[in-house]
C-alpha positions as CSV (number, residue, x, y, z in Angstrom):
1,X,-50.3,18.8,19.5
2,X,-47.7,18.6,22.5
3,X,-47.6,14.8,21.8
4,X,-46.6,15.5,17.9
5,X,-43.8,18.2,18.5
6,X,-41.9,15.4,21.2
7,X,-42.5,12.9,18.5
8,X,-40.2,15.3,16.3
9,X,-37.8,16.4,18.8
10,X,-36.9,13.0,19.2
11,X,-36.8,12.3,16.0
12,X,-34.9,14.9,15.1
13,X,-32.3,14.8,18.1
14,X,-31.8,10.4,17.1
15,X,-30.6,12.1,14.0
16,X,-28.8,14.4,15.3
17,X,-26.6,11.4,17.5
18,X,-26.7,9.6,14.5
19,X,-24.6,12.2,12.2
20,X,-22.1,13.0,14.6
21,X,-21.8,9.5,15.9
22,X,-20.8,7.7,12.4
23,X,-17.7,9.4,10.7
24,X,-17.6,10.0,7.4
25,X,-14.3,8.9,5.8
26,X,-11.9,11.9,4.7
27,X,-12.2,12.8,1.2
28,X,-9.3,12.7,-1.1
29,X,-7.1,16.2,-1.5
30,X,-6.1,17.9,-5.0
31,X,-3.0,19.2,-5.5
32,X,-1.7,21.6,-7.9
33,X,2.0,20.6,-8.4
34,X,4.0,23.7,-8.1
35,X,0.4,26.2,-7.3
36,X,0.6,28.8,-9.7
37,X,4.0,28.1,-11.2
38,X,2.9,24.9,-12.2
39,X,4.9,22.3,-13.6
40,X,8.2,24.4,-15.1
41,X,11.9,24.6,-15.1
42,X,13.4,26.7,-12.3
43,X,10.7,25.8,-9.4
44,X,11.4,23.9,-6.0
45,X,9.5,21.0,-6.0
46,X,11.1,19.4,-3.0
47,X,10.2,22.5,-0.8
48,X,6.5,22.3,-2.2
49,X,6.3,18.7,-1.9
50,X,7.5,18.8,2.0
51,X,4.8,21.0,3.0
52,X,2.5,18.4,2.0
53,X,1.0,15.4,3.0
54,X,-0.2,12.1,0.5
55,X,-2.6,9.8,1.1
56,X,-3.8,7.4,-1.3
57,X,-6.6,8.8,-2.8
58,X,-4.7,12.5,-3.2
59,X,-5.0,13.5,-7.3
60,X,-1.8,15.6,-8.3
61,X,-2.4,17.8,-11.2
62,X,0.4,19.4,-13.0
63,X,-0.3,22.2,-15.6
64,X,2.4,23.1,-18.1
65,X,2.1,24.4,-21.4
66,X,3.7,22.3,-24.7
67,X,7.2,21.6,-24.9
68,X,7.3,19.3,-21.4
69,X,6.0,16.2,-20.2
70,X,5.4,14.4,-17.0
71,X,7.0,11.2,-17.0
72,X,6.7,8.8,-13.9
73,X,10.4,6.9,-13.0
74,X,11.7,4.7,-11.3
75,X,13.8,6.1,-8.4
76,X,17.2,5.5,-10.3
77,X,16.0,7.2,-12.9
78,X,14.2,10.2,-10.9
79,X,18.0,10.3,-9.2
80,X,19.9,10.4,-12.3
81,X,17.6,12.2,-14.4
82,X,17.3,9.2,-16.9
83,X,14.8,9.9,-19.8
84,X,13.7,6.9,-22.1
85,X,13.1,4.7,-19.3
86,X,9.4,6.0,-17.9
87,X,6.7,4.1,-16.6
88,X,4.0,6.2,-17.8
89,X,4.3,9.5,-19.9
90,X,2.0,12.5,-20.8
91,X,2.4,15.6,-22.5
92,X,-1.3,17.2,-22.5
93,X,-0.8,20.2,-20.5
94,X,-3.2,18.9,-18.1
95,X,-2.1,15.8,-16.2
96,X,-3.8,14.3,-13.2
97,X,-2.3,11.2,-11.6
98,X,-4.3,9.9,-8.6
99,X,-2.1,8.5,-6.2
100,X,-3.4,4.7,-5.3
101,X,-0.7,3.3,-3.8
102,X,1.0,3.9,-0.7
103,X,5.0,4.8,-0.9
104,X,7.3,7.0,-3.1
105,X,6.6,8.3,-6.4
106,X,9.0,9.9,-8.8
107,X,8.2,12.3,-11.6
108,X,10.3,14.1,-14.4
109,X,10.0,16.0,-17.4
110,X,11.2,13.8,-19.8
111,X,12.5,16.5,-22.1
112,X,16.6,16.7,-22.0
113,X,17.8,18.8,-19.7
114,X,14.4,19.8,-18.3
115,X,14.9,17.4,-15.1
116,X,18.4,18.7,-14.1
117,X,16.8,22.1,-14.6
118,X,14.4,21.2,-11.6
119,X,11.8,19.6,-13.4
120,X,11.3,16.9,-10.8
121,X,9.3,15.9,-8.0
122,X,9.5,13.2,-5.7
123,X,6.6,12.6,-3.2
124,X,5.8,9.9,-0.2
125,X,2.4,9.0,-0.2
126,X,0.9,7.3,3.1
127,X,-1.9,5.2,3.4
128,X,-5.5,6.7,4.2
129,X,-6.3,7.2,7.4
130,X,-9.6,4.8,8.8
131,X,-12.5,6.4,9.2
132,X,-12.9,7.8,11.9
133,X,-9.5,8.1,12.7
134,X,-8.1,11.7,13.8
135,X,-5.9,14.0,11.1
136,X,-2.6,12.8,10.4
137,X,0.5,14.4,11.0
138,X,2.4,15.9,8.7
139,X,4.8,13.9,7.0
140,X,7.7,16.1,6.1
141,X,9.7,15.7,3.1
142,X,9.7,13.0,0.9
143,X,11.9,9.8,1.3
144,X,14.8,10.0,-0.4
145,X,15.1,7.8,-3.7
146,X,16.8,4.8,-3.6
147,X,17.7,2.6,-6.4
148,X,15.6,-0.1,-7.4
149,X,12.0,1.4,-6.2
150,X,9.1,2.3,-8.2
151,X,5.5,2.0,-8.2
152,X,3.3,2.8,-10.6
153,X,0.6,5.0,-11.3
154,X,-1.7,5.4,-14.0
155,X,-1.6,8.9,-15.7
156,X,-5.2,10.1,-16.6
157,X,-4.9,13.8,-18.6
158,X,-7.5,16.4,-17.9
159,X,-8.3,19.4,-19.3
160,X,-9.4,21.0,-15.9
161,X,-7.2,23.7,-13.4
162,X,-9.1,22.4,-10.0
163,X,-7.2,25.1,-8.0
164,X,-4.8,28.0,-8.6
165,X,-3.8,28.2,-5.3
166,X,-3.0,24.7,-5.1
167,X,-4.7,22.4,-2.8
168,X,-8.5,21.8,-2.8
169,X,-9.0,20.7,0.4
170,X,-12.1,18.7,1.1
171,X,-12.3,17.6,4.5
172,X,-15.2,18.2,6.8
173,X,-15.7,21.3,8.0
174,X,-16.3,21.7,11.6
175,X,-18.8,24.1,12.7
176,X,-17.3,23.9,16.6
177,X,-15.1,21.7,17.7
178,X,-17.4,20.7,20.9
179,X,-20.3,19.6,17.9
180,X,-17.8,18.3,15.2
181,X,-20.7,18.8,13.2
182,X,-19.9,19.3,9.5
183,X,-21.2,22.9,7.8
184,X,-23.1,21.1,5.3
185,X,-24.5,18.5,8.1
186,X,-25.3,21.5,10.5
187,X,-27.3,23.7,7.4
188,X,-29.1,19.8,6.9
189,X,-30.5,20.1,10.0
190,X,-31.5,23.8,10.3
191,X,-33.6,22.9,7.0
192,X,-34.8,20.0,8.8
193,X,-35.9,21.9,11.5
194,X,-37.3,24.7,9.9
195,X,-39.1,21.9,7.5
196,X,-41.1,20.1,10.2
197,X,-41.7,23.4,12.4
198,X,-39.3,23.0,15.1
């Protein structure tokens, strides 16, 4: 019976080395543009938006109710406030744009008058970090526009509010930082243990 429990320690300890020793890469973060103001005349995007940082992968989701629209621009047109000209447009309520590519991204309410009323927001998104690799800083505010820059970025409307607060963060959660193991990875391996009588 000795024999039996070392053949499970061991088993259990390799994969214990095993899950702390192969990163898992970050998941992506979703952000409620504007938390529970949403997306409305009168808020400060720029302020929210520099307390933030993007990564491809990152999902914004702006709620608003009918009678706006989120319009992505070109940066000439996010600094003029220049309707008519968008490069993808959506009036559900709901919209969630997931950021793919790396770089600025400007958004306006394409209703007149709603932009120079504040209903803009203009984000830097950085590429993902490797696995593996540490947290990255924070990024500040985003670049200024300049003329002539865009990217795109489909718009894919949703009906669901993933957060009133605002960000849903889902990075790992570390148990203790000596370990780095993550919650869910830790409760695995209590059940594990508990399982095979350890």
């Amino acid at each position: 019976m000795g024999k039996m429990l070392m053949v499970r320690l061991g088993f259990f300890f390799a994969v214990v080395v095993l899950m702390v020793a192969v990163p898992s890469p970050a998941a992506a973060t979703i952000y409620t543009v504007g938390d529970t103001s949403g997306w409305a005349i009168g808020a400060d995007y720029s302020t929210w938006a520099s307390a933030k940082t993007f990564l491809v992968g990152d999902t914004l989701v702006f709620n608003y109710p009918g009678g706006h629209t989120v319009d992505e621009v070109s940066a000439g047109d996010y600094k003029s406030c220049t309707t008519g000209n968008s490069i993808s447009s959506d009036s559900s309520g709901a919209t969630s744009i997931a950021l793919k590519t790396a770089g600025p991204h400007y958004f306006i309410c394409g209703v007149p008058g709603h932009c120079t009323g504040g209903m803009k927001l203009a984000v830097t998104v950085s590429a993902a970090a490797s696995p593996g690799a540490g947290p990255s800083p924070a990024s500040g505010a985003p670049l200024p526009p300049s003329a002539g820059t865009s990217t795109t970025s489909p718009m894919v409307p949703t009906m669901t509010n993933p957060s009133a607060a605002g960000a849903v963060n889902h990075e790992p959660f570390y148990s203790s930082a000596a370990a780095m193991v993550p919650r869910g990875v830790a409760a695995a391996l209590v059940a594990a243990a508990v399982t095979w009588g350890l």
